[in-house]
C-alpha positions, 0 to 999 in steps of 0.5 A, spaced: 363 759 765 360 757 758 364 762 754 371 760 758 370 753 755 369 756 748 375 760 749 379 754 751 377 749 747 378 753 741 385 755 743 386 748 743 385 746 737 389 752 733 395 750 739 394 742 736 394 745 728 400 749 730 405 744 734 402 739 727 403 744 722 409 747 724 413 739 726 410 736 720 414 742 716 421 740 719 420 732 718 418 734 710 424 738 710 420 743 706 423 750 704 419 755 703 417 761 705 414 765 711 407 763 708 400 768 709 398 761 713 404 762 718 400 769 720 393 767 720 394 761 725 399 766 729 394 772 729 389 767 731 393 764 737 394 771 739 387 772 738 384 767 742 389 768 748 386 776 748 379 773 747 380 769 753 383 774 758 377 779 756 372 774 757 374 774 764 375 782 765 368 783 762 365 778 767 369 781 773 370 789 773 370 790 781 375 785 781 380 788 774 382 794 773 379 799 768 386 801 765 387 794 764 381 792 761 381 797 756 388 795 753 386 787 753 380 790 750 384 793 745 388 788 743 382 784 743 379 788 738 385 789 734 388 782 733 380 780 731 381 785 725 387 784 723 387 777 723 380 777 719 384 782 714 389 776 714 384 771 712 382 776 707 388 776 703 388 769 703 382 767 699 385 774 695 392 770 694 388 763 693 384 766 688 389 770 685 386 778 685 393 780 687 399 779 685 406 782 684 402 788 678 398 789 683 402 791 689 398 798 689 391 795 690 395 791 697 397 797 699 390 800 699 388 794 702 393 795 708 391 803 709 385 801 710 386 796 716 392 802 719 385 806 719 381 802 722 387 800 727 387 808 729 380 809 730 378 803 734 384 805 738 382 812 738 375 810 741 378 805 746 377 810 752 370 811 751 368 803 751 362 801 754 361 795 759 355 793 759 350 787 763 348 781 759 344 775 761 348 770 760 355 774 759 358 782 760 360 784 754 362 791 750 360 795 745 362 802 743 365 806 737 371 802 737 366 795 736 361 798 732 369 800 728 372 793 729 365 789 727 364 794 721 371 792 717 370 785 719 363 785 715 366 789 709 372 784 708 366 779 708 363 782 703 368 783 699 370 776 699 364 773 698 365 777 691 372 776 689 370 768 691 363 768 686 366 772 681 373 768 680 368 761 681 370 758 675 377 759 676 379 756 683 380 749 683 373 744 686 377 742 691 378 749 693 372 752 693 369 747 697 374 750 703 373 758 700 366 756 701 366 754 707 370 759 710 366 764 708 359 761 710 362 760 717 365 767 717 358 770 716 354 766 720 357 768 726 359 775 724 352 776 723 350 772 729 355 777 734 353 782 731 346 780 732 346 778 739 353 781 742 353 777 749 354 771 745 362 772 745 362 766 740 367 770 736 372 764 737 369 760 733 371 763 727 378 762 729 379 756 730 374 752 725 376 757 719 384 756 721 381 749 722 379 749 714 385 752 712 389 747 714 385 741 712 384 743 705 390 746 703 395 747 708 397 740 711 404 739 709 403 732 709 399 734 702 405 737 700 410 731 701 405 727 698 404 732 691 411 731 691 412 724 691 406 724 686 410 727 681 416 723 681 411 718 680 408 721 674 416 721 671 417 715 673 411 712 668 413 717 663 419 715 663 418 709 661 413 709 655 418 714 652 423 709 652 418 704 648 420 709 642 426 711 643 426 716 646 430 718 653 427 722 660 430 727 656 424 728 652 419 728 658 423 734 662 424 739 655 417 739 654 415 740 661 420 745 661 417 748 655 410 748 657 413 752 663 416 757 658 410 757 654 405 759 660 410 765 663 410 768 657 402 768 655 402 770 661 407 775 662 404 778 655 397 778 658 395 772 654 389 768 656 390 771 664 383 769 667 384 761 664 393 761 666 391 761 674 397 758 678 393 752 680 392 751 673 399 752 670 402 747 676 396 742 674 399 742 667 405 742 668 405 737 672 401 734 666 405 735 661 409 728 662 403 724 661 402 727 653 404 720 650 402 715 655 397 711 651 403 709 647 404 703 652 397 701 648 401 701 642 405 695 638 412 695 639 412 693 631 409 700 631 413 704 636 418 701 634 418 701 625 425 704 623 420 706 616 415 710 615 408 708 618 403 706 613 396 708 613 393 702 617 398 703 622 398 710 623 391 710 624 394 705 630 398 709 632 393 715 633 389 711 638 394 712 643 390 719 644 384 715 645 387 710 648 391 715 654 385 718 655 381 712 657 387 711 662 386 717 665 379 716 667 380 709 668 387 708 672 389 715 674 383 719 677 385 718 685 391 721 683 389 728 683 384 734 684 379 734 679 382 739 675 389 736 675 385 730 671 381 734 666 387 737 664 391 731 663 386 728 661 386 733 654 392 734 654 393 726 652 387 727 648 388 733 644 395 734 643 395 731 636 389 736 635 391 743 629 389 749 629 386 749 622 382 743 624 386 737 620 389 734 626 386 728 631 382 725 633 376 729 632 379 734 628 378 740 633 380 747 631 382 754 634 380 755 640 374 749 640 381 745 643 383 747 649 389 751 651 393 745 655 393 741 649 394 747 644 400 749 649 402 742 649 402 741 642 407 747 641 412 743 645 412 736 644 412 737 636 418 742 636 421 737 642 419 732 636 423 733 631 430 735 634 430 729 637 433 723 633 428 717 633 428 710 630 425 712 623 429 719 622 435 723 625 434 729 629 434 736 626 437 742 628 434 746 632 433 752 628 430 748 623 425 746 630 424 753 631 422 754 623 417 749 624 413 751 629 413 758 624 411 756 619 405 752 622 403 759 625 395 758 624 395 752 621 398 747 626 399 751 632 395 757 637 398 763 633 399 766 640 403 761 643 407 758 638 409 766 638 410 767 646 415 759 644 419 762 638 420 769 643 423 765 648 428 761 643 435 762 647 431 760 653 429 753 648 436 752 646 437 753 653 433 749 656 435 744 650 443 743 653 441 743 660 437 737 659 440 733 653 441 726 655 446 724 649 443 719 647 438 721 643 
């Protein structure tokens, strides 16, 4: 009875997060598309339901019949793999070891669970019913098959999750972590003591996980409307100097354009991870906002700044990042602070050094910043401004050439001046004419 009651009870929590999960979405309105979380909360339903009715047939094989408890067996043994594997290609796809270069490794992947498929179906007829303490339970080469593939993707798991540490965000490596530890204890506790039956547990306290930490739309909704807010403020301080939300959009747009090409080039492919790219992204509008500490008298000089006031103007580096750890902290995820957080501090920073304001050079800048900087200078000059009028965009361009290791990171200042139609692009699209 003990067992009937964990069967069920795990089933419904993962029917709560499936009605929530799924009615969320339509009153968010999100769009998007058939997501790997869709299949694993699914498989894990189907799951618990063949759970459930074998927990019962095991319990009574005078009263069900032996052809009947072979297939929910099968479905039992099949729906626990497969959605394991499902489980297992998410931590892959949250942790990025496989993308769209990679499809060959997916297939592999997929093989192998076709294979183990097989084999425990191919075994089913030989499955032993066997009489325990507290539960009957089965045992026999499809098991030993299912229970084996199981420990395999756990194990390979635990590697990709360790090995990738340092590149998945905090907040995510708190639920990855979780979901494997929780996967191995009780794999290993099964296996250990087959007729605990408590297989359950991994369906609905990973799925659980999941959802909690990565997964709820109402997250999503809420990033959403954070972001509109980060524009909005944006806006705002940009307007102190003249410029317009034009500015905040191009550099944005640029930084985007910037990483995809680092990215497609090979470039820097272990940092440019997708959390990190949204994150800045996201930040990118926030560069300039330690100019809401600077006098307007400054902001708004129409002649060139003298040293004393130059040196004002540069403290709205230090001045942003106070803000940041001071005001914008709850905001985001830890990483989505730190890389605003220097990307507001270091983006008037020089490849050679020369830049502020601790004269950083090369790679001692971090990559945000150094991106950051390719895109805001060139932004910069084509705009027009209260102390200058707005040079042509192929003197923009000529600009970020010639700082090509004195300014800017030769590598990103290079993946930006590929991609000049999609700048000039970009330029029409979201020129304001007011600028």
């Amino acid at each position: 009875m003990l067992h009937y009651k964990l069967q069920a009870g795990c089933m419904i929590i993962l029917l709560y997060i499936g009605f929530v999960y799924w009615h969320n979405n339509r009153q968010a309105a999100i769009k998007r598309k058939w997501k790997v979380f869709d299949r694993i909360l699914i498989l894990g339903i189907l799951y618990l339901m063949f759970d459930m009715l074998t927990v019962y047939t095991v319990n009574h094989l005078d009263t069900v019949s032996d052809m009947v408890n072979r297939l929910l067996h099968l479905g039992f043994l099949v729906s626990i793999d497969v959605l394991i594997f499902e489980i297992f290609w998410y931590i892959l796809v949250v942790t990025e070891c496989i993308s769209d270069g990679r499809k060959k490794v997916g297939y592999l992947l997929r093989a192998t669970l076709i294979f183990n498929i097989i084999v425990v179906s191919a075994n089913i007829g030989n499955l032993e019913f066997r009489e325990g303490t507290v539960s009957n339970y089965s045992m026999g080469m499809s098991v030993y098959t299912c229970f084996v593939m199981v420990a395999v993707y756990d194990l390979l798991a635990v590697f990709i999750f360790l090995r990738r540490w340092r590149y998945i965000n905090k907040y995510k490596r708190t639920a990855i972590g979780t979901v494997l530890l929780i996967l191995t204890v009780v794999t290993g506790y099964q296996i250990a003591v087959p007729e605990s039956l408590v297989t359950s547990i991994i369906a609905a306290v990973i799925i659980l996980g999941i959802y909690v930490n990565m997964e709820t739309p109402a997250q999503l909704e809420l990033e959403r409307y954070r972001g509109e807010l980060v524009y909005g403020l944006a806006n705002v301080i940009e307007s102190r100097d003249g410029s317009t939300g034009g500015h905040v959009k191009r550099t944005s747009k640029y930084v985007e354009l910037i990483v995809e090409e680092l990215k497609r080039k090979g470039h820097y492919k272990n940092l440019l991870t997708k959390d990190y790219v949204e994150n800045l992204v996201k930040a990118a509008p926030m560069h300039d906002i330690g100019k809401i500490s600077t006098p307007d008298r400054i902001l708004q000089k129409p002649g060139k700044l003298t040293d004393e006031e130059f040196a004002v103007m540069k403290q709205h580096t230090v001045n942003g990042a106070k803000i940041v750890r001071e005001s914008l902290a709850k905001l985001g995820d830890p990483q989505y602070i730190d890389i605003v957080h220097d990307v507001v501090l270091y983006h008037h920073e020089k490849w050679n050094g020369k830049g502020y304001p601790e004269g950083l050079k090369q790679t001692e800048i971090p990559l945000c910043a150094r991106i950051m900087a390719v895109a805001d200078v060139f932004d910069a000059v084509v705009e027009k401004r209260c102390y200058r009028e707005a040079m042509t965009l192929e003197q923009g361009f000529t600009i970020i050439e010639e700082g090509i290791g004195s300014s800017f990171d030769p590598l990103v200042a290079e993946s930006f001046l590929s991609k000049k139609e999609q700048v000039k692009e970009i330029r029409n699209n979201f020129n304001t004419g007011m600028e």
